[in-house]
Chimera marker file (.cmm) of the C-alpha trace (Angstrom):
<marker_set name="trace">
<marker id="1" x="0.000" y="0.000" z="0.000" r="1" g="1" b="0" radius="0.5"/>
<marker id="2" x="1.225" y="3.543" z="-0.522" r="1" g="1" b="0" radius="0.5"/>
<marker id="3" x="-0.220" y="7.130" z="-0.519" r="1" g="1" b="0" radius="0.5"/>
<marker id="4" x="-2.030" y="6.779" z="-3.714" r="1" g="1" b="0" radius="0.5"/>
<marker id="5" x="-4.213" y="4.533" z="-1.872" r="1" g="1" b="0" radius="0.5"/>
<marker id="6" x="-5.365" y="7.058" z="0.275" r="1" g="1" b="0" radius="0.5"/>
<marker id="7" x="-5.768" y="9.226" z="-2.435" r="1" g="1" b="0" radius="0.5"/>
<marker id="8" x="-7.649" y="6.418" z="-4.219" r="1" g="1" b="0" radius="0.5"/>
<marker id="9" x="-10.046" y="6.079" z="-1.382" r="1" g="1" b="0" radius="0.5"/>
<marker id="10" x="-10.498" y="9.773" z="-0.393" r="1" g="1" b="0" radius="0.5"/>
<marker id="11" x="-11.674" y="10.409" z="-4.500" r="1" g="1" b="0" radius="0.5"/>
<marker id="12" x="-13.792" y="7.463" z="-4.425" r="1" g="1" b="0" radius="0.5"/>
<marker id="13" x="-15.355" y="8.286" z="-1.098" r="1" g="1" b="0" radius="0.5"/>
<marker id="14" x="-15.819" y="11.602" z="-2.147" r="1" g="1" b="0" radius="0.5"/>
<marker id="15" x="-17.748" y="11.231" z="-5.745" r="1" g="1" b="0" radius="0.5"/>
<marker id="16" x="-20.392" y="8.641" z="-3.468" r="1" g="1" b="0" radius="0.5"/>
<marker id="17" x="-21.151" y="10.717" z="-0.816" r="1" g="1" b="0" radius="0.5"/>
<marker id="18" x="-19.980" y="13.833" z="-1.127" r="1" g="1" b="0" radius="0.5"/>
<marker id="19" x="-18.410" y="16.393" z="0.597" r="1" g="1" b="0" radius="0.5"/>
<marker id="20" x="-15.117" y="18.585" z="-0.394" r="1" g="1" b="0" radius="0.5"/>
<marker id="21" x="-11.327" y="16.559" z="0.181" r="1" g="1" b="0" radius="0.5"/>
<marker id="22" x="-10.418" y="19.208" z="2.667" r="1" g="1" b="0" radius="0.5"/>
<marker id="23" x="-13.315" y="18.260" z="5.014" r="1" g="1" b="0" radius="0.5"/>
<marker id="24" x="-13.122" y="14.454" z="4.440" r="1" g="1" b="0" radius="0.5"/>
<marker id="25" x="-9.326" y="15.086" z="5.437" r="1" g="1" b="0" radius="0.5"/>
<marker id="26" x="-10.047" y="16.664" z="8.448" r="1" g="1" b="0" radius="0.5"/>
<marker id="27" x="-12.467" y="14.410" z="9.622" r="1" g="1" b="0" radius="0.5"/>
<marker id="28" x="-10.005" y="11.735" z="8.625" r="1" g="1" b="0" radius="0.5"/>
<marker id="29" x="-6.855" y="12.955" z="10.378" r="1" g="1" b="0" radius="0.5"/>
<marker id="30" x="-7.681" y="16.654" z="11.944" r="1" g="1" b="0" radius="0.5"/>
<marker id="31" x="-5.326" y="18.217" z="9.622" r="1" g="1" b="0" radius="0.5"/>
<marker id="32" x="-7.218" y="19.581" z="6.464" r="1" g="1" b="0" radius="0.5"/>
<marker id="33" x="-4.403" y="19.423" z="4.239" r="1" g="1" b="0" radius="0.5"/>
<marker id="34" x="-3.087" y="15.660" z="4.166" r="1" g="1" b="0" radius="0.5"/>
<marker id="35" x="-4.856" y="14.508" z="0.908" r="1" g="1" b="0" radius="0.5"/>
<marker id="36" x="-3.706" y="18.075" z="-1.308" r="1" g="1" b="0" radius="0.5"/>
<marker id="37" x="-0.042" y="17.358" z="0.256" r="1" g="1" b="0" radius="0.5"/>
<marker id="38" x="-0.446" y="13.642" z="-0.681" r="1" g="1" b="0" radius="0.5"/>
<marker id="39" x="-1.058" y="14.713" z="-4.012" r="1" g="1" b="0" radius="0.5"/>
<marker id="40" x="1.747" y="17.097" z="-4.279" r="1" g="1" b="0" radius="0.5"/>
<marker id="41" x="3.811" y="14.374" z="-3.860" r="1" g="1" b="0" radius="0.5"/>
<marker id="42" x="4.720" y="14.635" z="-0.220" r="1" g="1" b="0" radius="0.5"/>
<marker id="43" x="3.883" y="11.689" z="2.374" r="1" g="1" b="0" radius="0.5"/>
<marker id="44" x="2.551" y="11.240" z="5.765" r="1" g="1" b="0" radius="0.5"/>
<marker id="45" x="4.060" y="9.454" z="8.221" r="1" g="1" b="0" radius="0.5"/>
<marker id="46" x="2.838" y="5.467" z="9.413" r="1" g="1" b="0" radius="0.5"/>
<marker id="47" x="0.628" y="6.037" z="12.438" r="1" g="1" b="0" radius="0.5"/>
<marker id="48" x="-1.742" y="9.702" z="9.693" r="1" g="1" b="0" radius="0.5"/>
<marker id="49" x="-1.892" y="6.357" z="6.959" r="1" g="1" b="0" radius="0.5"/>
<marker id="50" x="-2.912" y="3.984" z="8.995" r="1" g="1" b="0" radius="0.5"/>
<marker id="51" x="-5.560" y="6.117" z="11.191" r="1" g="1" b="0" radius="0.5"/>
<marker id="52" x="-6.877" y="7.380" z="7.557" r="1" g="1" b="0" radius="0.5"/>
<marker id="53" x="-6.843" y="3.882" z="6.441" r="1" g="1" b="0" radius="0.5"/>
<marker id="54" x="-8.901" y="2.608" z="9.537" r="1" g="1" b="0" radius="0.5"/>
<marker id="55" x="-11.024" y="5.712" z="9.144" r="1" g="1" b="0" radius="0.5"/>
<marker id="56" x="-12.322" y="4.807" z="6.346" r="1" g="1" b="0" radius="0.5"/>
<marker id="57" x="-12.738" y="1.331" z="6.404" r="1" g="1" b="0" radius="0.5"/>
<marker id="58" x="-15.404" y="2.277" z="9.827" r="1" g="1" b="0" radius="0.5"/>
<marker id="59" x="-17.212" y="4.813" z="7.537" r="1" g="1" b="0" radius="0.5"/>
<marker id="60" x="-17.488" y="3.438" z="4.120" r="1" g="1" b="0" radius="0.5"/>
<marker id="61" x="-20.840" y="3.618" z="2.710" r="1" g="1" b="0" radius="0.5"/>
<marker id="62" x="-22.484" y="0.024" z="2.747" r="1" g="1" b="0" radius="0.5"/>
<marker id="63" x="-23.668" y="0.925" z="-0.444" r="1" g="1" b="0" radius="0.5"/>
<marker id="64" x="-20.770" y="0.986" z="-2.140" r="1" g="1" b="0" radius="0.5"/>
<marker id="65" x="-18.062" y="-0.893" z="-2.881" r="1" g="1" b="0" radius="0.5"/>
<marker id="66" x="-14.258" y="-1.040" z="-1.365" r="1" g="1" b="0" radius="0.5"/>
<marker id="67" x="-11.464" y="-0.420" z="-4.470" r="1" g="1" b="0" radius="0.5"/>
<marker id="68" x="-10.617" y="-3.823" z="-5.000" r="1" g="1" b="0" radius="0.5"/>
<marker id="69" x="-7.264" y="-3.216" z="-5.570" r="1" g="1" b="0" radius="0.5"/>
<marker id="70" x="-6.958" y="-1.947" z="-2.536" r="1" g="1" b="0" radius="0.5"/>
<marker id="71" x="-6.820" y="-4.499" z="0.834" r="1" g="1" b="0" radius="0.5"/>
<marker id="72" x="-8.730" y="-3.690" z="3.371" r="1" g="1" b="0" radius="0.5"/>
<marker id="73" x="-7.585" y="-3.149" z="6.871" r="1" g="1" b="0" radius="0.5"/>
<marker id="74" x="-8.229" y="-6.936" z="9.477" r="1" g="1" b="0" radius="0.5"/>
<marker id="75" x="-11.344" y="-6.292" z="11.838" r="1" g="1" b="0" radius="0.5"/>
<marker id="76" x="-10.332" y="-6.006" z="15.414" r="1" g="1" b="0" radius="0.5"/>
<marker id="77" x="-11.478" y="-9.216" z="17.384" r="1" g="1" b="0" radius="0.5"/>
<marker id="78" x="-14.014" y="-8.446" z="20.135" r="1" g="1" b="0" radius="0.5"/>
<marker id="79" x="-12.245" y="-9.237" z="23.331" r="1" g="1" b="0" radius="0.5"/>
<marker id="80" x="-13.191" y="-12.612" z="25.218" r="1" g="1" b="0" radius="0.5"/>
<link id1="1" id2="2" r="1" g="1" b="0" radius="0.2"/>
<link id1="2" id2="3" r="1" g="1" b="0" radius="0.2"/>
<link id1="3" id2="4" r="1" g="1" b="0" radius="0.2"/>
<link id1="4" id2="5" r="1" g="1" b="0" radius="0.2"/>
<link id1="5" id2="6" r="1" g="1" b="0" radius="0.2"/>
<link id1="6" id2="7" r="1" g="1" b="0" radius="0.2"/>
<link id1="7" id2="8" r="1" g="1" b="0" radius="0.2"/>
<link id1="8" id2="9" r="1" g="1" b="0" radius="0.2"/>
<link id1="9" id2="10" r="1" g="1" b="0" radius="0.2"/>
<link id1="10" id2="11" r="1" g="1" b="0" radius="0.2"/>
<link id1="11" id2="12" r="1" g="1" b="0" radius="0.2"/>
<link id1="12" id2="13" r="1" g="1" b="0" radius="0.2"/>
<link id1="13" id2="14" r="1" g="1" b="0" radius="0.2"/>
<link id1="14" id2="15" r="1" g="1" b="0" radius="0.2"/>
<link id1="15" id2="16" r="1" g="1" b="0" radius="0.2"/>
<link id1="16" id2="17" r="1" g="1" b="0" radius="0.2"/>
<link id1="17" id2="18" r="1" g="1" b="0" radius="0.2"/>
<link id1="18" id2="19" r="1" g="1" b="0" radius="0.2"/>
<link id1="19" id2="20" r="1" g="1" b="0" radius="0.2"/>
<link id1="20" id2="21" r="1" g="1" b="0" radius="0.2"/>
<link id1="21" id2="22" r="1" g="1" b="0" radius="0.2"/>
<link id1="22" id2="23" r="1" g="1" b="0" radius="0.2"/>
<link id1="23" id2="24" r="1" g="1" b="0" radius="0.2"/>
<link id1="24" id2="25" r="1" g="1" b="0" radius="0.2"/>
<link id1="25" id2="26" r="1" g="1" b="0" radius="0.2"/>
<link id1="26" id2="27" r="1" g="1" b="0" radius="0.2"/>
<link id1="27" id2="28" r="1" g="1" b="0" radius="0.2"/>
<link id1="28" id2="29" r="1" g="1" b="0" radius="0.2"/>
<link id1="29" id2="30" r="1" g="1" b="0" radius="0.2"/>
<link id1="30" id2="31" r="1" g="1" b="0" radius="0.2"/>
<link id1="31" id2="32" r="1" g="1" b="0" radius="0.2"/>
<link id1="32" id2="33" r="1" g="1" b="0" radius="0.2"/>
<link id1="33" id2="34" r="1" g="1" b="0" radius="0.2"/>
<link id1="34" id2="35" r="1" g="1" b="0" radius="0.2"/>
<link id1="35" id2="36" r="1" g="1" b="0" radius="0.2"/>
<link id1="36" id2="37" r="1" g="1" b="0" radius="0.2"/>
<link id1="37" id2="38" r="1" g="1" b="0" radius="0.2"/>
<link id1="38" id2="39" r="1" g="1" b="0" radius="0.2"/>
<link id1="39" id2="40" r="1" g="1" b="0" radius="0.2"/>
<link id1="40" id2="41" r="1" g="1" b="0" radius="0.2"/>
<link id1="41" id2="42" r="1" g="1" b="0" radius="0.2"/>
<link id1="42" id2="43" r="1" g="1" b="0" radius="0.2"/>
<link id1="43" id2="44" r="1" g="1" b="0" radius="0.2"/>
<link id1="44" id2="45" r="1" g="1" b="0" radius="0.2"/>
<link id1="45" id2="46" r="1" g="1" b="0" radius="0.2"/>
<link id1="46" id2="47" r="1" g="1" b="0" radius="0.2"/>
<link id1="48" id2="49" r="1" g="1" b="0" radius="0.2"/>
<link id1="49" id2="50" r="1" g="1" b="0" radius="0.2"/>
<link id1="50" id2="51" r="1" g="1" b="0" radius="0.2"/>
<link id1="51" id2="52" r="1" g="1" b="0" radius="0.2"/>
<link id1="52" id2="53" r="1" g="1" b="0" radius="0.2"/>
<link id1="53" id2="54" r="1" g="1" b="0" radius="0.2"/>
<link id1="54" id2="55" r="1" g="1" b="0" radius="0.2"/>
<link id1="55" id2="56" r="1" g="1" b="0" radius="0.2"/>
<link id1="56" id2="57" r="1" g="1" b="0" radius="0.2"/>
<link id1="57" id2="58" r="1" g="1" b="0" radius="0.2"/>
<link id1="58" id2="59" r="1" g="1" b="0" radius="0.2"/>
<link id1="59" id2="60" r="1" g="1" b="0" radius="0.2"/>
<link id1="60" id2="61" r="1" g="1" b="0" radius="0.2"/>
<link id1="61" id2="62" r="1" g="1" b="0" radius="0.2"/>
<link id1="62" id2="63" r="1" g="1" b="0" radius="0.2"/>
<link id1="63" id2="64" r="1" g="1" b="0" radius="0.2"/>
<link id1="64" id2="65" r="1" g="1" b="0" radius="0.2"/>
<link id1="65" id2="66" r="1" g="1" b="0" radius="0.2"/>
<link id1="66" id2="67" r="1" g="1" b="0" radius="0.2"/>
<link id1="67" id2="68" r="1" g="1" b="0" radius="0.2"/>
<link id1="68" id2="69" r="1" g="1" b="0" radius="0.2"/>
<link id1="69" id2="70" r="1" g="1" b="0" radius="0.2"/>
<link id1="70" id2="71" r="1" g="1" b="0" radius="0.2"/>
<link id1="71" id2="72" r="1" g="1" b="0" radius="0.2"/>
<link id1="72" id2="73" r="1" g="1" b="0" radius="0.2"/>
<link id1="73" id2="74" r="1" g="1" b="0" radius="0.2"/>
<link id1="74" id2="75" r="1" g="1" b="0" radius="0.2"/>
<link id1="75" id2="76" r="1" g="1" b="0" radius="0.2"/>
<link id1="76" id2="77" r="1" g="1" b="0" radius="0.2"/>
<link id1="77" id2="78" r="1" g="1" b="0" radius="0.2"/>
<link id1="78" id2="79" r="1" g="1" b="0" radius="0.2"/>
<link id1="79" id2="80" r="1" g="1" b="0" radius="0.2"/>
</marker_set>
């Protein structure tokens, strides 16, 4: 997985339900600016990728379907 990933999901999201990339970003990560420096070519370190990545798997649409090429994070197990 890399950043266009993120990008990938952020576009996808976006054209389904709506919304501009700035506010999807901060909703995603607090900082409004991740997905316009992610497409500038700049990166984001593990811990913004992987809270955007989680992000969106808990708030996809049902109605729509995950980029296949594009693995999903592993659901938490409940604990025992």
């Amino acid at each position: 997985m890399d950043t266009n990933d993120l990008i990938t999901l952020v576009t996808t999201y976006i054209a389904h339900a709506g919304g501009s990339e700035a506010t999807i970003s901060n909703k995603v990560t607090t900082n409004a600016r991740l997905f316009s420096r992610l497409r500038s070519g700049k990166g984001c370190n593990v811990s913004t990728f992987s809270s955007a990545l989680i992000w969106f798997d808990e708030n996809w649409p049902d109605d729509l379907q995950w980029p296949r090429d594009i693995p999903r994070p592993p659901k938490k197990k409940d604990a025992a």
